[in-house]
C-alpha positions as CSV (number, residue, x, y, z in Angstrom):
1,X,-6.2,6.6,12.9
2,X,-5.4,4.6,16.0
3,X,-6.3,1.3,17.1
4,X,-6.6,2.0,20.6
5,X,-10.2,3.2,20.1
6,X,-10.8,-0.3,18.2
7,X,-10.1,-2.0,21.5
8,X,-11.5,-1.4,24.1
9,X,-15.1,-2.1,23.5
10,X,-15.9,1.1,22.0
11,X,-18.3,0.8,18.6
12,X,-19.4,4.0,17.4
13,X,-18.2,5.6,14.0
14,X,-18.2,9.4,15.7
15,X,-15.3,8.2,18.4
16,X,-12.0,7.6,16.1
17,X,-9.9,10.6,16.5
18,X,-9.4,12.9,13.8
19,X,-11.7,11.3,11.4
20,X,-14.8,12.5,10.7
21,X,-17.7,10.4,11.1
22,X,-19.8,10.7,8.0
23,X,-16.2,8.5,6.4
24,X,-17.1,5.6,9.2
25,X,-19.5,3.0,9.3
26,X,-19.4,0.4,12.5
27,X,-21.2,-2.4,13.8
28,X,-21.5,-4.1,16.5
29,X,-20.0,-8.1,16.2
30,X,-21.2,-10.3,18.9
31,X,-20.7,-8.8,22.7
32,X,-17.7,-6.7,22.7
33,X,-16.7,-6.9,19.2
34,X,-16.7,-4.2,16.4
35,X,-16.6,-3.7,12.5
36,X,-14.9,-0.6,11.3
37,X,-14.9,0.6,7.5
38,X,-13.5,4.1,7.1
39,X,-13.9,5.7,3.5
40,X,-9.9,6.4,2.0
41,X,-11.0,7.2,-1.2
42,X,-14.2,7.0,-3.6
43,X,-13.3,3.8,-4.2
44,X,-11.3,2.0,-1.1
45,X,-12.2,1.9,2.4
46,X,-9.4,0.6,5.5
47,X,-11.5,-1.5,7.1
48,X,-10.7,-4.0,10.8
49,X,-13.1,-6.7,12.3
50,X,-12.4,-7.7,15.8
51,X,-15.2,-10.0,17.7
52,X,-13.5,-9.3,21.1
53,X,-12.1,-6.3,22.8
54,X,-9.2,-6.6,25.6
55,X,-5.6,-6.5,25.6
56,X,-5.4,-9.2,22.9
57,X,-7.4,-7.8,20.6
58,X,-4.3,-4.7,21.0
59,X,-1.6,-6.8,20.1
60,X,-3.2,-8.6,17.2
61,X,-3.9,-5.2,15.8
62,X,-0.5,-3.9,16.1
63,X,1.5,-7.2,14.7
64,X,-1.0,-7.1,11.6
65,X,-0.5,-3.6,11.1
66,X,3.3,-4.1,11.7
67,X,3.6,-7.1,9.1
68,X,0.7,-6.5,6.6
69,X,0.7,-2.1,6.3
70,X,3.1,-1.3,3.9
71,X,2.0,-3.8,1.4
72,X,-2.3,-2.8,2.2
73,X,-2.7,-6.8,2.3
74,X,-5.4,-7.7,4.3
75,X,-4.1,-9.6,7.6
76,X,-5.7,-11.5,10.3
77,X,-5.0,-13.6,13.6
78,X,-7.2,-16.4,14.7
79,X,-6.9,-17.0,18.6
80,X,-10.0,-19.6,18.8
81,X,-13.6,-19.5,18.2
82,X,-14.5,-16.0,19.4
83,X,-11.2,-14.3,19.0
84,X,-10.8,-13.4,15.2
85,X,-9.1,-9.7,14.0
86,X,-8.9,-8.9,10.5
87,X,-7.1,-5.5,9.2
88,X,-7.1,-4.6,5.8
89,X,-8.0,-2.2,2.5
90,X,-10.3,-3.0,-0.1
91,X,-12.8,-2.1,-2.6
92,X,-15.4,0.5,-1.3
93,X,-18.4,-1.2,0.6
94,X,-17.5,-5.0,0.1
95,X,-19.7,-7.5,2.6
96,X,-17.3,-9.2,4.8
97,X,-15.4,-10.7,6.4
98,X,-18.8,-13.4,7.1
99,X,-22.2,-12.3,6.2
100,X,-21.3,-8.4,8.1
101,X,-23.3,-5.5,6.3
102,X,-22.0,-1.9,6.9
103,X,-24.3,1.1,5.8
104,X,-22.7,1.8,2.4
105,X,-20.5,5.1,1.2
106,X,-22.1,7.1,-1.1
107,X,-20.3,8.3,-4.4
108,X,-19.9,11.5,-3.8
109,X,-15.9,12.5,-4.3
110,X,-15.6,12.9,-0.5
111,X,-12.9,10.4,1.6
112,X,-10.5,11.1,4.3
113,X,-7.4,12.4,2.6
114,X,-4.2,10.1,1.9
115,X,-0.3,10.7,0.6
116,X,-0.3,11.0,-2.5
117,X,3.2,10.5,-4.6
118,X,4.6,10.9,-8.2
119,X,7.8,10.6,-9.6
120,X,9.8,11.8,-12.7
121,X,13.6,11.1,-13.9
122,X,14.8,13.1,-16.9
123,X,18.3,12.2,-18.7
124,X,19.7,15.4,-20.5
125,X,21.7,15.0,-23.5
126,X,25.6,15.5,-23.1
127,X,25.0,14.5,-19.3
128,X,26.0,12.4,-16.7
129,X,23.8,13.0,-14.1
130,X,19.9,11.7,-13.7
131,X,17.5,14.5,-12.5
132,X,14.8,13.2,-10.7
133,X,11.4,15.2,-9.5
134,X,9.0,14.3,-6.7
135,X,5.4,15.5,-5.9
136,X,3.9,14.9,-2.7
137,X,0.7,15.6,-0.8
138,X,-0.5,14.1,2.8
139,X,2.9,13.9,4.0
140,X,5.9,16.1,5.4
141,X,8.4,15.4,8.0
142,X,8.4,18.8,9.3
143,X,11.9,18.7,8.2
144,X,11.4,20.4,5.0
145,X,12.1,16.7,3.3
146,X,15.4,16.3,4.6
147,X,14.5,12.5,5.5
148,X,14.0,12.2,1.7
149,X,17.5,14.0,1.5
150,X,19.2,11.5,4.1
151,X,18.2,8.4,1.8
152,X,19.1,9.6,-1.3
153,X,22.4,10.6,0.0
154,X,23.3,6.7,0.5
155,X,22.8,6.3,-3.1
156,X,26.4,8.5,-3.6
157,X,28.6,7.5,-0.6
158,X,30.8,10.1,-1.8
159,X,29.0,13.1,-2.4
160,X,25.5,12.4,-2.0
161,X,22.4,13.9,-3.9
162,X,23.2,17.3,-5.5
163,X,21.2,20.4,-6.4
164,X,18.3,19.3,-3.3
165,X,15.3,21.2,-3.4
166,X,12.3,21.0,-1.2
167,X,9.5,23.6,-0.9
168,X,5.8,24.1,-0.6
169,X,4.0,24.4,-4.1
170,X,2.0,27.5,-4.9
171,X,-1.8,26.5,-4.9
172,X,-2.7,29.6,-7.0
173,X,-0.4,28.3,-9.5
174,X,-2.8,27.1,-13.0
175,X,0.3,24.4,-13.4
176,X,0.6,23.1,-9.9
177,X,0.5,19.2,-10.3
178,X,-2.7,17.6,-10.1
179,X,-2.8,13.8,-9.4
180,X,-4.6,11.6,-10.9
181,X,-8.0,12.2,-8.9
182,X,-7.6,15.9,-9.3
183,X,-6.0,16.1,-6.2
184,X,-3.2,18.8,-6.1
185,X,0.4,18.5,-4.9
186,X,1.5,20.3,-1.9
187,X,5.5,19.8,-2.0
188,X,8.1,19.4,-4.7
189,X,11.4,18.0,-4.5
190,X,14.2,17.6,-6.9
191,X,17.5,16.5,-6.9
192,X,20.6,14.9,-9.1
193,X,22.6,11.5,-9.3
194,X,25.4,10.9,-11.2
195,X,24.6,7.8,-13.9
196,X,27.9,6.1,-12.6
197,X,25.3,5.1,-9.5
198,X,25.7,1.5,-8.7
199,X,22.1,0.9,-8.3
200,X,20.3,2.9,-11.3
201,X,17.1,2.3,-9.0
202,X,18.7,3.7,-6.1
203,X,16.5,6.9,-5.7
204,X,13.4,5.1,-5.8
205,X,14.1,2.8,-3.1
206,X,15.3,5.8,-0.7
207,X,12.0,7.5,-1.6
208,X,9.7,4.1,-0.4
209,X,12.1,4.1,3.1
210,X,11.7,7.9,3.8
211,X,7.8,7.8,2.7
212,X,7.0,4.1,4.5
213,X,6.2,2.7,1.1
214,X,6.5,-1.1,-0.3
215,X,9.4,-1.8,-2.1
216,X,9.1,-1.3,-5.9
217,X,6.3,0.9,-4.8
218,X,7.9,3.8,-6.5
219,X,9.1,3.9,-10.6
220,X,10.4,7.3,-11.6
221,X,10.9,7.0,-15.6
222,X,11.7,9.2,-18.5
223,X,8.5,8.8,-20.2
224,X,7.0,11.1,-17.9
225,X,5.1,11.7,-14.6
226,X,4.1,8.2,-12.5
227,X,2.2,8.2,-9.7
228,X,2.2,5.4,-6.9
229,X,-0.8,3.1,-6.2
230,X,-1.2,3.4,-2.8
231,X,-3.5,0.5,-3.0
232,X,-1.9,-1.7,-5.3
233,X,-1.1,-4.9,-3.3
């Protein structure tokens, strides 16, 4: 979703590209203004409040989103009395900002898909590597994850990650990975690290800069599968 359509006096929940509009609600804020909730899961909703259109209305979008989107913090600028913008996720069909009401979401299982990401490390016995396994869905660089590969190959100046693997998963499959909203993975990756790393947390920080996710974002443990909060704040 862009903002362009958020600022230039447009305020109808069937003209953001790409998203379909039963996920939108919008309504009009003062002359030129518009409040935008769009439906990211059964229980969150993206939402941004502007009560003027224009050129500033552009920027203050784009330096929220720039400072305030990889942590999902809500974020506003206040340019005077009739210039407010506010960008932000939160719990499905909350009032606000102000007294603003928004036709609510039903609960119905349906939202505009998101990435969704889990993470595993394993430690075999009488080894020195750590094997780490990602699941993904909603994303892919078109790269076949090599801008995964790329980050984790900082971890090792030396020799980088061994034993890569990135490929589609099979759908048909009964053990595909399901997330935790039943949702099911449509990539895997895998790769090793030797446990001389400096940084034993090395491979989860190159995972949040490939995927665009806040730091400490990402845990991979040995107690099994964990899957990011892409809401957590």
């Amino acid at each position: 979703m862009t903002h362009q359509t958020f600022t230039i006096n447009i305020c109808d929940a069937s003209t953001i590209v790409d998203v379909p509009s039963q996920f939108v609600r919008a309504a009009r804020i003062l002359e030129t203004g518009c409040h935008y909730a769009v439906k990211i899961a059964n229980h969150k909703q993206l939402y941004f409040y502007t009560t003027k259109d224009g050129p500033s209305c552009y920027q203050a979008t784009e330096n929220i989103i720039n400072t305030c989107g990889k942590s999902k913090k809500a974020g506003w600028i206040n340019n005077g009395w009739d210039s407010f913008y506010q960008v932000g996720v939160r719990d499905i069909n909350t009032i606000g900002p102000g007294d603003v009401t928004l036709e609510p979401f039903p609960d119905d299982k349906q939202h505009l898909g998101y990435m969704h990401v889990a993470c595993r490390r394993t430690n075999p016995t009488y080894s020195w590597t750590f094997n780490y396994d990602l699941r993904i869905s909603g994303w892919y660089d078109g790269d076949w994850g090599k801008s995964i590969m790329r980050e984790t190959d900082k971890c090792e100046t030396a020799r980088g990650a061994d034993y890569w693997r990135f490929e589609p998963e099979d759908q048909n499959n009964k053990d595909v990975y399901r997330f935790s909203d039943n949702s099911t993975a449509e990539y895997s990756a895998s790769w090793t690290h030797s446990i001389l790393m400096t940084d034993e947390f090395c491979s989860e920080k190159a995972i949040e800069r490939a995927l665009g996710l806040g730091g400490g974002s990402v845990t991979c443990t040995k107690d099994g599968w964990r899957e990011v909060d892409m809401f957590a704040t």
